[in-house]
N, C-alpha and C positions, 0 to 999 in steps of 0.2 A: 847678513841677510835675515828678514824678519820673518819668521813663518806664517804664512795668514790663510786660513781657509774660508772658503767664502760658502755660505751653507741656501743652496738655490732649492726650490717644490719639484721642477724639473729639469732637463739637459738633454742636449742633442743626444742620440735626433730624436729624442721628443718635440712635438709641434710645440714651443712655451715661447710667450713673448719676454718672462722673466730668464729662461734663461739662452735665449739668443743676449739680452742686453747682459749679459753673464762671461759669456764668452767675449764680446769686444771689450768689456770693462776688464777682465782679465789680463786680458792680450796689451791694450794701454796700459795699465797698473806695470806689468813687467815691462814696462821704457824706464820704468823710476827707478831702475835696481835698487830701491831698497827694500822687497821685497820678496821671495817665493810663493806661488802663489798654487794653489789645489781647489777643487769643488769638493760638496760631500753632496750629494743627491739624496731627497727625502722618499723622494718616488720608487712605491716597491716594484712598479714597471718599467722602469729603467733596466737599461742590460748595460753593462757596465764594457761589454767584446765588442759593443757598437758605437761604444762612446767615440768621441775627436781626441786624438793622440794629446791634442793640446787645448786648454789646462788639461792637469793632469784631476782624473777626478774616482772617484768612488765612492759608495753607498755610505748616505749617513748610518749609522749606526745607535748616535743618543748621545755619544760624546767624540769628540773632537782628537785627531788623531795625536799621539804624545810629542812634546816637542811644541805644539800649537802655540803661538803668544798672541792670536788674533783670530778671531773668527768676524767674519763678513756675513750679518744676515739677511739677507734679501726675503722681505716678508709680505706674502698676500695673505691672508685667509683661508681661502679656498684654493690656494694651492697644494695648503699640504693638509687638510679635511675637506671632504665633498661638503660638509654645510658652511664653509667657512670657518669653523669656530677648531683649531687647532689645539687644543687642553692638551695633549699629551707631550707636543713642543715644547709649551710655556712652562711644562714642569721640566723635559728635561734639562731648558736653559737656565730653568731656577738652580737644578741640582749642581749643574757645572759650574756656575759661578759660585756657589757655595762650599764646591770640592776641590775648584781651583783658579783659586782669583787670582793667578798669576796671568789668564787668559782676558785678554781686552776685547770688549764685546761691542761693536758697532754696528747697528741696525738699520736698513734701507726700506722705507715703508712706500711699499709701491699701492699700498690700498690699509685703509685701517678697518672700516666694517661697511656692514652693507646696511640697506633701509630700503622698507617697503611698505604696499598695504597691510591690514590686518589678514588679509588675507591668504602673503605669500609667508614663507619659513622664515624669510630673513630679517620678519619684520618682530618672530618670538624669540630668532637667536642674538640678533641683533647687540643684546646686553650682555652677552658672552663672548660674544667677539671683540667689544669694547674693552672688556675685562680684560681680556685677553693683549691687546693691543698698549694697554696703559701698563702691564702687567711686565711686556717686553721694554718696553721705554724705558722703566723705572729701573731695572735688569742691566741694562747699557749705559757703557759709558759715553755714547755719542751715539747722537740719532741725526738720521737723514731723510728730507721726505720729499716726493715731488711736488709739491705743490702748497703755497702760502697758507690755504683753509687748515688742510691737515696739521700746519706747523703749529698755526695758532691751537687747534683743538685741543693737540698734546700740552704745549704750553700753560694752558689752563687751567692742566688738571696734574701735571708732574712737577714738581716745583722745583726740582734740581735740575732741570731742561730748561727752565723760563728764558726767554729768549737767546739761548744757546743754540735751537736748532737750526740746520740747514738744509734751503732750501733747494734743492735741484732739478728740474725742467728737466726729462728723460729726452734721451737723446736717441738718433734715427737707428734703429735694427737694418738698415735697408742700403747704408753706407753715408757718404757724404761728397758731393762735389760744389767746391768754393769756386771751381774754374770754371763752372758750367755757364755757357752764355747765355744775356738776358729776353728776359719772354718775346721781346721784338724780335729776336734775332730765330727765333726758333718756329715751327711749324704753327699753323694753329691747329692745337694737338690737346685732348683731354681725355688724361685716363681717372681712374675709380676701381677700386677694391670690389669686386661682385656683392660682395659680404654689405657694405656700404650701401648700396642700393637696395638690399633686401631691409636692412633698419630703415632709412629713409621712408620712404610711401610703399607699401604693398603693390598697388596697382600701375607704381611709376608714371603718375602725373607729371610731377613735381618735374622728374628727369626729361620726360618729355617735354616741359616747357622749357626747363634748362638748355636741351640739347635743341630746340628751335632759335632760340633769342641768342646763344653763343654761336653755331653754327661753324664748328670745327669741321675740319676740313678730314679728321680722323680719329678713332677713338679706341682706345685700347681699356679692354674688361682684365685686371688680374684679376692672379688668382681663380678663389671657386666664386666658376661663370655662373653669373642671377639667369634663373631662366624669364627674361626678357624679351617680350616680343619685338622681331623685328621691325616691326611698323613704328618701333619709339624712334628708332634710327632714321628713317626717311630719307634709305639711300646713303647715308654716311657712310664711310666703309666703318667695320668693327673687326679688331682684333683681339680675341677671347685666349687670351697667353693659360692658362691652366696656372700650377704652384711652378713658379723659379725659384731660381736659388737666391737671394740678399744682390749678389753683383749684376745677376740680368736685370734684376728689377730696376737697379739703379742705373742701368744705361739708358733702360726707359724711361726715365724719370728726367734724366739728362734733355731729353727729345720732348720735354711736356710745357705746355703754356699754361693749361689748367690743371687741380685736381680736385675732386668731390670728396668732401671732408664733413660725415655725419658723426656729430660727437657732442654732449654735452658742452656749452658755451663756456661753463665753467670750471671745465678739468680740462681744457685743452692744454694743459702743459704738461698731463701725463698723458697725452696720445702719440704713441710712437708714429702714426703714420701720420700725423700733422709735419712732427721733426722733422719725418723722411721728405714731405714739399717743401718745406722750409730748406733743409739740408740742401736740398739740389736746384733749389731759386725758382719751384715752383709754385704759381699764386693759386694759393688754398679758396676754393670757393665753400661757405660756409652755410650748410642747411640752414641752422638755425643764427645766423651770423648776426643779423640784427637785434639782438641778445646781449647783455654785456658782455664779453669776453676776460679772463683770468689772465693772472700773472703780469701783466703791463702790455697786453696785444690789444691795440686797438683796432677798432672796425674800419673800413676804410683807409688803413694804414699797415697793416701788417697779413693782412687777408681781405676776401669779401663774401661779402653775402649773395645768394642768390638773385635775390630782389634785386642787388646792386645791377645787372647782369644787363638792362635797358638805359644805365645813366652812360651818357656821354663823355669822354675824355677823362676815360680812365685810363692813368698812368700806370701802366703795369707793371712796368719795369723799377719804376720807384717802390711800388707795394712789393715786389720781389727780393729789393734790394733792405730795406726795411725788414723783413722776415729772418732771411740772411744775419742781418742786426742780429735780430732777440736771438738767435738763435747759437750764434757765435759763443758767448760767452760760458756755453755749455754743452758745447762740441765734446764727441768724444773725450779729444784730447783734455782741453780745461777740465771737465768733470774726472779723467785721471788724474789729476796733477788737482784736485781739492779733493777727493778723495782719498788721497793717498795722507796730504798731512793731517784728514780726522784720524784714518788708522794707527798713527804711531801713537805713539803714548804721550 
C-alpha cells in the first residue's frame, strides 16, 4: 500500500466545496487498494474532535507526515489565504520537495487566480497568485485541472507540463443517480439553490418570467432561502428545505424536471452543482445559456437556456439523457480510477 496524503484549505464539517469533493474522492480512491489514504487540513479552524472518522485526517503542519510517498494537492487560492495569494504554501512545498524528493507531488487546481477591475484587490494581487500557481505546477510531478482554459494557461507557461495535463470536469458533491427516471416520467418539479437566485437578478425578474413561461406544478428553494417575494410564485406551492445533508438533497434532485443553474458559460465544468443536475438527469436551465458553453456542452443539447423556455418541442428527456453523456465519463468512480494512475509513480 502506497501512502498518499491529500493536503485540502478545508474539511468537514467545515462548509468547503473543496473538501466535501475530498471526502468522496478519498472514499473512491480506497476501492483501488492500492493506496492509504489521510487529509492534512491547512485550516487553523478546523477542530480536528469534529472531524469524520473517515479519511483519517489532521492539521497540516508544513510537512507531510513521515513515511508519505504522495501528497495530493487540492489547490485554490483563497483557500488557504484570505487574498488568494498563499506564499507561505508555495514555500513550504518548495522546501519538501527539496528535503525529500522521495515524496510524489500531484496537484488538483480547482482555481489558478482571480481577475478583476482596477478597482477590486484581486486585480493588484492577481500577479502573485499566478506566480504562485506556475510556481506549484513547476513543483509537481503531475498536474490536474478542471477545466480545458486553465490546462492550456499552465501549458504555456511550464514547459515540462506541455501537453501532459489533465483535464477533469468535477464531479457532483450532492451524489449521483444513473437510475433515476427521465424528466417525462417525473413531476413538473423545479428546484434552485436560494444562493443562485440572489446571483441571478436582484429584483427577480428574470425568475419570475422563468417561473410564469415554465409553470411548474412545484418548486423547491435549497438551501439558504433568497428572501423572495411571494408574489414571484403566483400560487405555486414552494418548498424552502433550509441546509441538508449531500443524500436528502439528492432524493430531491431525483424528483426534479428543472434546475436554475447561474454560473459563468465558461467554467461550467467546474460547477459542482451543474454535475449535481447532470448527475441525477436533471435538465440544467441556463441564465446565461445562450452564451457559448465550455468543455464540449452544447446549448440546446446538454442543457438550456432560459430564453429557450417558449420554443416548442422540446425533447427533454434526450437533453437529459445527453447530460448524463458528458457527464459519465467523470463520475466519481472514473475520475478515481484516472486519478489514482497519475498518483503512482
Amino acid at each position: 500500500m502506497i501512502s498518499c496524503w491529500v493536503l485540502a484549505p478545508r474539511f468537514p464539517p467545515q462548509n468547503c466545496g473543496i473538501g466535501d469533493h475530498v471526502v468522496f474522492l478519498t472514499n473512491q480512491l480506497r476501492d483501488q487498494q492500492q493506496f492509504e489514504f489521510g487529509v492534512l487540513v491547512a485550516s487553523p479552524k478546523w477542530e480536528e474532535s469534529k472531524a469524520p472518522k473517515t479519511p483519517f485526517s489532521e492539521r497540516w503542519s508544513g510537512n507531510p507526515p513521515p513515511g508519505t510517498k504522495v501528497l495530493f494537492l487540492q489547490y485554490s487560492g483563497y483557500g488557504y489565504a484570505k487574498r488568494g495569494a498563499p506564499i507561505k504554501l508555495a514555500l513550504q512545498i518548495q522546501r519538501m520537495r527539496r528535503k525529500r524528493p522521495e515524496i510524489r507531488l500531484v496537484t488538483m487546481f480547482h482555481e489558478l487566480f482571480a481577475f478583476g477591475p482596477p478597482t477590486s484587490s484581486s486585480f493588484w494581487l492577481s500577479p502573485v497568485q499566478r506566480w504562485i500557481a506556475l510556481r506549484l505546477a513547476r513543483l509537481s510531478h503531475q498536474v490536474i485541472t478542471n477545466r480545458t482554459g486553465s490546462a492550456h494557461w499552465l501549458e504555456n507557461r511550464v514547459a515540462s507540463h506541455r501537453a501532459k495535463i489533465h483535464v477533469s470536469p468535477v464531479f457532483s458533491n450532492l451524489g449521483e443517480a444513473p437510475d433515476a427516471p427521465p424528466p417525462s416520467k417525473r413531476e413538473a418539479h423545479l428546484v434552485f439553490f436560494g444562493y443562485q437566485a440572489e446571483l441571478w437578478d436582484a429584483g427577480f425578474t428574470g425568475l419570475r418570467r422563468t417561473i410564469e413561461t415554465l409553470q411548474p406544478e412545484h418548486i423547491t428553494i435549497l438551501g439558504r432561502s433568497a428572501a423572495i417575494p411571494d408574489s414571484v410564485f403566483r400560487g405555486i406551492p414552494v418548498i424552502r428545505t433550509g441546509f441538508l445533508d449531500a443524500e436528502q438533497i439528492s432524493n430531491i434532485l431525483r424528483t426534479a424536471r428543472w434546475g436554475l443553474v447561474s454560473y459563468n458559460p465558461q467554467y461550467l465544468d467546474k460547477s459542482s452543482l451543474l454535475a449535481a443536475f447532470l448527475a441525477h438527469g436533471v435538465v440544467p436551465l441556463l441564465v446565461d445559456g445562450d452564451q457559448p458553453l465550455s468543455e464540449g456542452l452544447e446549448h440546446g443539447v446538454h442543457a438550456l437556456a432560459v430564453n429557450d423556455l417558449g420554443t416548442s418541442n422540446l425533447d427533454l428527456d434526450a437533453i437529459s439523457a445527453a447530460g448524463q453523456a458528458w457527464y459519465r465519463p467523470h463520475n466519481r468512480q472514473n475520475t478515481a480510477r484516472a486519478f489514482a494512475k497519475l498518483l503512482l509513480p
